[in-house]
N, C-alpha and C positions, 0 to 999 in steps of 0.2 A: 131463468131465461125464458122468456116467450117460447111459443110453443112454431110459431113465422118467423123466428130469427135464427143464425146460424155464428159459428166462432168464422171473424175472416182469419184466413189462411196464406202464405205466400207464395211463391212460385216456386220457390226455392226449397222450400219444407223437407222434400227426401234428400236433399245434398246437406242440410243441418244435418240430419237426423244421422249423418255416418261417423258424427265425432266421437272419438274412444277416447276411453275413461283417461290417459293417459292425461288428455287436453285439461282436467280437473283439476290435477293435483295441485299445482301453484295454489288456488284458489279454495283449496280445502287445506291446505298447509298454514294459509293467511287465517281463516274461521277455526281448524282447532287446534292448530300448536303456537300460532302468536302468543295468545291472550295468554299460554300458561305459562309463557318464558318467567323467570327469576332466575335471576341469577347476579351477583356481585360483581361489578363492574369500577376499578377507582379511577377516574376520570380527572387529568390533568385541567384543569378550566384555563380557558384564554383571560386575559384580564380581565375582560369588560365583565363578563358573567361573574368573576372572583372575588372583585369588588362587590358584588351585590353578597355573596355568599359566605360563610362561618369559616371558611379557609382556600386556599389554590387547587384545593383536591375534593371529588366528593365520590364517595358510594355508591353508586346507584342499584341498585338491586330491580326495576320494574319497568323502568323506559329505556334504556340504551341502547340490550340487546335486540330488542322489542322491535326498535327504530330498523334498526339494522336488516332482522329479519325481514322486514316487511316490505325492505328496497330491495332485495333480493328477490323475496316471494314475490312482488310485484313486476319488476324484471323480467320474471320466468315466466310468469303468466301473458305477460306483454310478449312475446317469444313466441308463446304457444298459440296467443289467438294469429298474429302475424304471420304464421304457418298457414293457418286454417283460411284467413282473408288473401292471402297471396296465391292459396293454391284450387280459389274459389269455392270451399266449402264454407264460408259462415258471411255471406254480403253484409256490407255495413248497412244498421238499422237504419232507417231515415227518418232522423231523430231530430233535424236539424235548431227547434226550438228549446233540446236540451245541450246539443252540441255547443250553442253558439254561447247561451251562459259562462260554462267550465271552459270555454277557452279565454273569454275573458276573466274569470276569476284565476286561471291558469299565469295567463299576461301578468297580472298584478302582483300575483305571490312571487315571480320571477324579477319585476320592476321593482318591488318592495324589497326585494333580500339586496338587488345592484344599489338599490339607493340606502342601503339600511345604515344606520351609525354604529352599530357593531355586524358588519359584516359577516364574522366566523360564527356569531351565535346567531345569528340567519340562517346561516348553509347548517351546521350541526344541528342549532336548537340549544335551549338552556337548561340546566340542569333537572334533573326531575319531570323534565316535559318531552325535549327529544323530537319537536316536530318543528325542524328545522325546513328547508325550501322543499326538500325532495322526498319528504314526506307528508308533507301535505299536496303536492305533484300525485305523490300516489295512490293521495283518495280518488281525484279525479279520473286518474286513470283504470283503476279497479271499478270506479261506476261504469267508465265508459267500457271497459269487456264485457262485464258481469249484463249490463245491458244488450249487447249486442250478443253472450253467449244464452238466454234466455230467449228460448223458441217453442219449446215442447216442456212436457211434465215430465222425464229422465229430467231436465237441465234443473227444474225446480226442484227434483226431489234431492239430487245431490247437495246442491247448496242446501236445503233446509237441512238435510238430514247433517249432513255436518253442525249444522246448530244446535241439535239435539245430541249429538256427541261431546259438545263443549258445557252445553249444559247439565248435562248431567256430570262429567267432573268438576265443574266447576260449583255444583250443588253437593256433591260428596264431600269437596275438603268445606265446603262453607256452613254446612251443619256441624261436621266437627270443631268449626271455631267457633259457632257460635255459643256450643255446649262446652269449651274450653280446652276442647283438643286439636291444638292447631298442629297440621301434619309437617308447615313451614319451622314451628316452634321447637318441634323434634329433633332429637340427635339425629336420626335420617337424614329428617329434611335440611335440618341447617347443613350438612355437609355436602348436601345437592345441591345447595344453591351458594356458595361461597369455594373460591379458591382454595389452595392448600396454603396458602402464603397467610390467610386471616386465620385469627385462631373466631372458629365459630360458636364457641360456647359463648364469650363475649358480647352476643349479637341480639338488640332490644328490640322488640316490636311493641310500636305505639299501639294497638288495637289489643285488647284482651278478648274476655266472653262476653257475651250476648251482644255482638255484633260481627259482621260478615265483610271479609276485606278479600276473600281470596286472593287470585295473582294480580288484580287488577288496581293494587296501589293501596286506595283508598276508598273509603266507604261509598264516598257522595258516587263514585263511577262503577258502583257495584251496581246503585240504583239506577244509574243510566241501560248498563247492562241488565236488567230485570225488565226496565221499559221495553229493551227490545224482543228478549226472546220469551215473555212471559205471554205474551198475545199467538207468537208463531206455533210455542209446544200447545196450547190450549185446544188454539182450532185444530191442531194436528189429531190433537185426543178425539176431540167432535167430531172428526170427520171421517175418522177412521173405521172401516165396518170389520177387516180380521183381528181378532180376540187377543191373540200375543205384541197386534201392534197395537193395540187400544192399550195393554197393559204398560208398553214401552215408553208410550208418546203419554199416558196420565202421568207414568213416574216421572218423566221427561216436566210434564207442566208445575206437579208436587213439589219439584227441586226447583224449577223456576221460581214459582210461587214462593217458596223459605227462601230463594237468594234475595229477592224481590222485598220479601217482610223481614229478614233478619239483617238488612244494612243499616236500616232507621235512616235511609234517607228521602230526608219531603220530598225533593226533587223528584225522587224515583215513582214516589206514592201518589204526586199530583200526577206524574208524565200515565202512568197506569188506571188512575182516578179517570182522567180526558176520552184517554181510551177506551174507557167502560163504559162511558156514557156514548160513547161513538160507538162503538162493538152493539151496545141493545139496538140500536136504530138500525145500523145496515144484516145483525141478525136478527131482527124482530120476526120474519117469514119462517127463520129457520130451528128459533128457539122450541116450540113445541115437538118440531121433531127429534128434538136430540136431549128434549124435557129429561130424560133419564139419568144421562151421560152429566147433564151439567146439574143436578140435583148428588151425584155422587163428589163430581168435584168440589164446589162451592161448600157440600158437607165438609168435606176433608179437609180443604180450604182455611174454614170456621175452627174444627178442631186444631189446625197447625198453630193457626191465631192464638187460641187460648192457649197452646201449651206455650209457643215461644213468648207469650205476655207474662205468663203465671210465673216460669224460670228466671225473668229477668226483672220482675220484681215491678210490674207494670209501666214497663217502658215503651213495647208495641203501641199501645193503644193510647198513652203520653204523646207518643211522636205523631199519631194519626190527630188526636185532637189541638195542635197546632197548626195543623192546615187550617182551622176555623180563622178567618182573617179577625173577626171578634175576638177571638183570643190573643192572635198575634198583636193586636191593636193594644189590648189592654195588657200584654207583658211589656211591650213597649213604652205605656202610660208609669208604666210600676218601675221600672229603670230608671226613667227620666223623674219620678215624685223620687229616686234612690242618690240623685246627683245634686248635691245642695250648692255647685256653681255652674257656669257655663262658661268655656276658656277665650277668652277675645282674641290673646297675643301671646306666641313663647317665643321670645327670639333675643338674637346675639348681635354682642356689639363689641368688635376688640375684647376687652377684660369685661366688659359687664353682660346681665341677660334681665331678662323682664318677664315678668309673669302678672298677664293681665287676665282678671274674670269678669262676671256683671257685678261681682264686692268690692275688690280689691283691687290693686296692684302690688307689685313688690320689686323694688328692682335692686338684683345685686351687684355687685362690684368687687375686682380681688384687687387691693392694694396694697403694695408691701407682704406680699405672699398674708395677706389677710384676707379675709371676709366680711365685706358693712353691706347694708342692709338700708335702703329709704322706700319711703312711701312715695303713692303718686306725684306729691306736691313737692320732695324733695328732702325729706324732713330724714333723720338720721333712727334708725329703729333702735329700742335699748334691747339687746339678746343675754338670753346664760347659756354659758358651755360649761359640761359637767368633764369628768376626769375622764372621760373616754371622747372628746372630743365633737360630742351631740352641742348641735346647737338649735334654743329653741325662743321663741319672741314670750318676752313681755308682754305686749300689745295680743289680746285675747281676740284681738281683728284677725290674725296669722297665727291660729292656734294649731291651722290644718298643714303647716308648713315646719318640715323640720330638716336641716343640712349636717355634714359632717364631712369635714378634712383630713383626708390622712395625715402621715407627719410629715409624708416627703411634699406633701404642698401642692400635686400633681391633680391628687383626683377626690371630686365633688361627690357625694353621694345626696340626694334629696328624697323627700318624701313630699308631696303634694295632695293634697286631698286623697291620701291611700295610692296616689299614683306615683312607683321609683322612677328617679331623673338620674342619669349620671351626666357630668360634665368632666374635661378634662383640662388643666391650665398647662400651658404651651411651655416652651421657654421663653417666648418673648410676652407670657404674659397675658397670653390671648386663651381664649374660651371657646373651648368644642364640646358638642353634644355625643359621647360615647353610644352610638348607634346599635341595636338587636344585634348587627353579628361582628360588634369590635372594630367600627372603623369611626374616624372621627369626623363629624360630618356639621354645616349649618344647617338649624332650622328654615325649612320656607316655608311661605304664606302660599298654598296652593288653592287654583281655582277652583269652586263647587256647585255642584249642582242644587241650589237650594231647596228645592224638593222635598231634601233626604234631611235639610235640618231638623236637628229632635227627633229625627227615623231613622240614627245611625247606627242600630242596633236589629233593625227592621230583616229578618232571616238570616238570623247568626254573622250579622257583622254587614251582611251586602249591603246595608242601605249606606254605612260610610264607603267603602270600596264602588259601589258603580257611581254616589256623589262625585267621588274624585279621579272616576274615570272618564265619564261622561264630557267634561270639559276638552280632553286631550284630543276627543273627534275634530274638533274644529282644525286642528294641523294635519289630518289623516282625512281628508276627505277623497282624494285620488288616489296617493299610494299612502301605504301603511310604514311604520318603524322599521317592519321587517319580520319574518313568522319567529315567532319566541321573544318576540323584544321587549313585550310587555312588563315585563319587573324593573327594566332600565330607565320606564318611563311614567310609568307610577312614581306619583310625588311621594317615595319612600320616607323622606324626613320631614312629612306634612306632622310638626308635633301639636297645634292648635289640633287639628282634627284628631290626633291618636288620643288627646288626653282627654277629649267629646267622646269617646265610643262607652258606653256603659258609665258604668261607678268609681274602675278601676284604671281604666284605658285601654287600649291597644297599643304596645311595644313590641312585644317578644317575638314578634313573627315576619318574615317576611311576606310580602305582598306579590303572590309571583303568579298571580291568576285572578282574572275577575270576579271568578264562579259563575259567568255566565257569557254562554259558546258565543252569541252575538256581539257583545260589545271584543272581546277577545280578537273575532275576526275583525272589526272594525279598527281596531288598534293597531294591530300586528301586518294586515295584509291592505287595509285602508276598508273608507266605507262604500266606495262603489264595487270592492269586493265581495261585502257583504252580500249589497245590492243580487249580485249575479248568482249569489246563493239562495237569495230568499225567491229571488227568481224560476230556479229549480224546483227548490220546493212550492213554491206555490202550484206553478205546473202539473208538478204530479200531485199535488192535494186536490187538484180544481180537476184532474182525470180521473183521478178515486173516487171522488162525491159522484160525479155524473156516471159513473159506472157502478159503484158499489151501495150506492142510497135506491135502488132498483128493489135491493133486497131480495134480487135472486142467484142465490147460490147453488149451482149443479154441481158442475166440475171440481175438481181440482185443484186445477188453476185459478180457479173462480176464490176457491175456498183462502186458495195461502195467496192469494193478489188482497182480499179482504185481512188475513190477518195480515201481510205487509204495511198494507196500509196502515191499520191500526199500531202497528211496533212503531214503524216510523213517526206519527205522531205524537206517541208515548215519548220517545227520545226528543223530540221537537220541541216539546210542551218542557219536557224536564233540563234542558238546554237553557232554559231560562234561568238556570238557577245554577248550571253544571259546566264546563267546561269540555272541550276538544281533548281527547288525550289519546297518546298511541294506542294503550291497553281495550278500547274500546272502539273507537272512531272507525277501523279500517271496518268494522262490522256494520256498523251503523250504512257504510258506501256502498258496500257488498251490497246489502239487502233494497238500499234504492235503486240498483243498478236493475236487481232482478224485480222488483216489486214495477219500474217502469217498462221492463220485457215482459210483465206478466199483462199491464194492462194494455199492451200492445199485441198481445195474443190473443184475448180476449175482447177486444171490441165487433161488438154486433152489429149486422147490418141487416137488413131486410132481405128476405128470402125471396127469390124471385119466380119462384116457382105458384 
């Protein structure tokens, strides 16, 4: 800061400054006991959701209770600042250029759920996700306190410091998963986090070692979580001049840093990549004075790298050289030289189906509880069926096609260029495609983004997934489906596209997220939604640059409004890739909340003196 400028200050300053700890907790409740909730949850689903899902009931161990908490913690917090604005100790900020955004993105999340075509998975949320109307109501409203409780350096240090408390549990159990001791995997832990009614032995986690899942679900949102608090514990480390808190706030960055490199997710590694390259420039003033501090980190850093690389059999430094877009260009060229057709048409018709490529066609037909078999032109194919009921063509055209009928005449098994089909015949005779989680469903021709043609393999799958999300904006321009509706609205039985994804296809999985937080809100809550988010964010990005590209950092506040910033675009950048989720999100609100109170405390004006 100028040696002529001053911090502006409000009028009000001493009547903030009389808030007790008391007014905190909601909002230290929401940053370090959410994120580690687990716990077993079996959940009745409503149809709409059931139908999408492997049965009427599911599991949840990571979002339910999570949701839950967070309407409560947010509640309470709503309560406490209401207290403080009522009895005039904390005036509302006058913010009105971020006010007016969140209330219309507010408006629409509430229009979107009234207008939604599943209704109850609006208000609740769908499974696995959990951010139904009124949890995404309470991001908004956590930025809107967390902003207005954000006046002085007590208010900063609480919130961060609570950061550093999450972090650092959240870096304890996730080095032991990553070394293969996961503390969830444990007889302890499985009977911590499961009823007495499940027997917990039972109980499979898709993640082994060397990678990092803590309580936060899944990998890719570990990475999100790293974007955030790996920039806030850093500069904390930097900035820090007593000797036990330098040593707290390094360990604090060190566990950031392993949660950060032991999820393997790009997401994570580009959202922190963006950041690094924005962290030199607004600390390039301050880099030499803290030359020390950041030559012991970065060492440690480098060490952490090689050993979690070396343990896992050079998978670190795998997953870093795929951010090279060269590279992803050319694994994509190697998939596609890997697929020796391209699918035109798989669709149904009464008793028959069709399978068109750029070779062939094949259309079959069940007649008289048979199976025949013609070409495009109509021609009748000659087949063998051996004693197990394999049936395979003569014609060395459909060498890559092979079927099989049980006895009871019901159900189809196929093979297609390496990719399984099931179909199932009716009783009247007719032909359904046996769907990932067992329901009987027609194929459709869904719209696409053609873009993503031949790119549908483009970051582990997204370039098919935003291809065939991208078109659905056109219905979601005002309001959206409804928050969570996205998997009801994904062309799930798009099988032309699933049997394009790779070599193999894409079947086995549900589609119940874009992997990417933008299109997601565009979907769910509509695109002028969006709008009034990007809107936000832009705001405080275009008050961070004009404040933090100065590259003078004194204070404090000065120091953790620069690392906010920085977190925040880490998560921003990695949002491109990642989705909204409970385990994560409320943190992400939290810290815009204050990151917009800090640059608000912090704006300089000319001294007058």
């Amino acid at each position: 800061m100028h040696k002529n400028s001053r911090i502006k200050r409000t009028r009000d300053d001493n009547k903030i400054q009389t808030k007790k700890f008391g007014y905190y907790i909601p909002i230290i409740f929401i940053i370090t006991i959410i994120p580690l909730i687990v716990y077993c949850k079996i959940v009745k689903l409503p149809k709409e959701a059931a139908d999408f899902w492997l049965s009427d009931t599911h599991a949840d161990f990571y979002s339910y209770y999570k949701s839950i908490a967070l309407i409560i913690g947010t509640l309470a917090a709503l309560i406490a600042y209401g207290g403080l604005y009522l009895n005039g100790r904390l005036p509302l900020q006058k913010e009105k250029r971020y006010y007016i955004p969140m209330a219309i993105y507010s408006l629409l999340v509430i229009l979107s759920t009234i207008n939604a075509h599943n209704r109850q998975v609006a208000l609740e949320g769908f499974p696995d996700m959990y951010q139904g109307v009124f949890v995404l109501l309470c991001y908004m409203v956590l930025m809107f306190i967390v902003l207005n409780y954000t006046r002085n350096e007590k208010d900063i240090r609480i919130i961060v410091y609570s950061f550093v408390i999450l972090t650092i549990l959240e870096g304890v159990l996730g080095i032991g998963q990553y070394f293969g001791y996961d503390f969830l995997q444990s007889d302890l832990g499985r009977s911590l986090i499961t009823p007495k009614i499940i027997d917990a032995s039972s109980l499979k986690f898709i993640f082994g070692k060397y990678t990092i899942s803590g309580t936060l679900f899944n990998t890719n949102y570990v990475g999100s979580f790293g974007a955030l608090v790996l920039p806030l514990t850093m500069i904390l480390y930097i900035n820090e001049k007593n000797m036990k808190g330098s040593v707290l706030f390094g360990l604090a960055a060190l566990l950031a840093f392993s949660i950060w490199l032991g999820c393997n997710s790009r997401a994570g590694y580009l959202g922190i990549t963006s950041a690094f390259v924005l962290g030199l420039i607004v600390f390039r003033k301050n880099i030499k004075l803290h030359f020390k501090k950041l030559v012991i980190l970065f060492g440690v850093f480098i060490g952490i790298t090689f050993i979690f690389n070396a343990v896992s059999g050079g998978r670190v430094l795998n997953q870093f050289s795929r951010l090279n877009p060269a590279n992803e260009a050319e694994e994509i060229q190697d998939i596609k030289s890997r697929q020796p057709v391209k699918f035109k048409e798989v669709s149904l018709k009464d008793n028959t189906f069709t399978l068109k490529t750029d070779k062939e066609t094949l259309i079959g037909g069940v007649y008289d509880s048979k199976l025949e078999f013609r070409d495009e032109d109509g021609n009748l194919l000659e087949v063998n069926t051996d004693d197990k009921g394999n049936i395979r063509f003569v014609d060395e055209k459909y060498s890559e096609y092979s079927f099989n009928i049980d006895n009871k005449l019901t159900n189809i098994k196929a093979k297609i260029y390496g990719r399984n089909w099931k179909l199932y015949i009716t009783k009247d005779n007719k032909l359904k495609v046996v769907s990932n989680n067992n329901k009987l469903v027609d194929p459709v021709e869904a719209p696409r983004f053609r873009l993503f043609d031949g790119r549908e393999t483009f970051a582990s799958n997204r370039g098919y997934i935003w291809s065939r999300t991208i078109p659905i904006l056109r219905d979601t321009l005002i309001t959206g489906y409804g928050p969570d509706s996205f998997p009801m609205v994904f062309p799930q039985n798009d099988y032309v596209g699933r049997f394009n994804v790779a070599d193999k296809g894409m079947f086995n999985i549900l589609v119940d997220k874009p992997h990417n937080m933008y299109l997601q809100t565009a979907v769910n809550t509509g695109v002028i939604s969006l709008l009034a988010l990007l809107a936000i964010w832009g705001i405080y990005i275009f008050d961070s640059l004009k404040i933090y590209l100065k590259g003078n950092m004194e204070t404090f506040a000065e120091y953790m409004g620069a690392a906010t910033f920085l977190s925040i675009t880490a998560y921003l950048v990695a949002g491109l890739f990642n989705d909204s989720i409970v385990s994560v999100a409320p943190l992400f609100w939290i810290l815009l909340g204050m990151g917009i109170g800090i640059n608000k405390m912090i704006k300089v004006v000319p001294d007058n003196k």
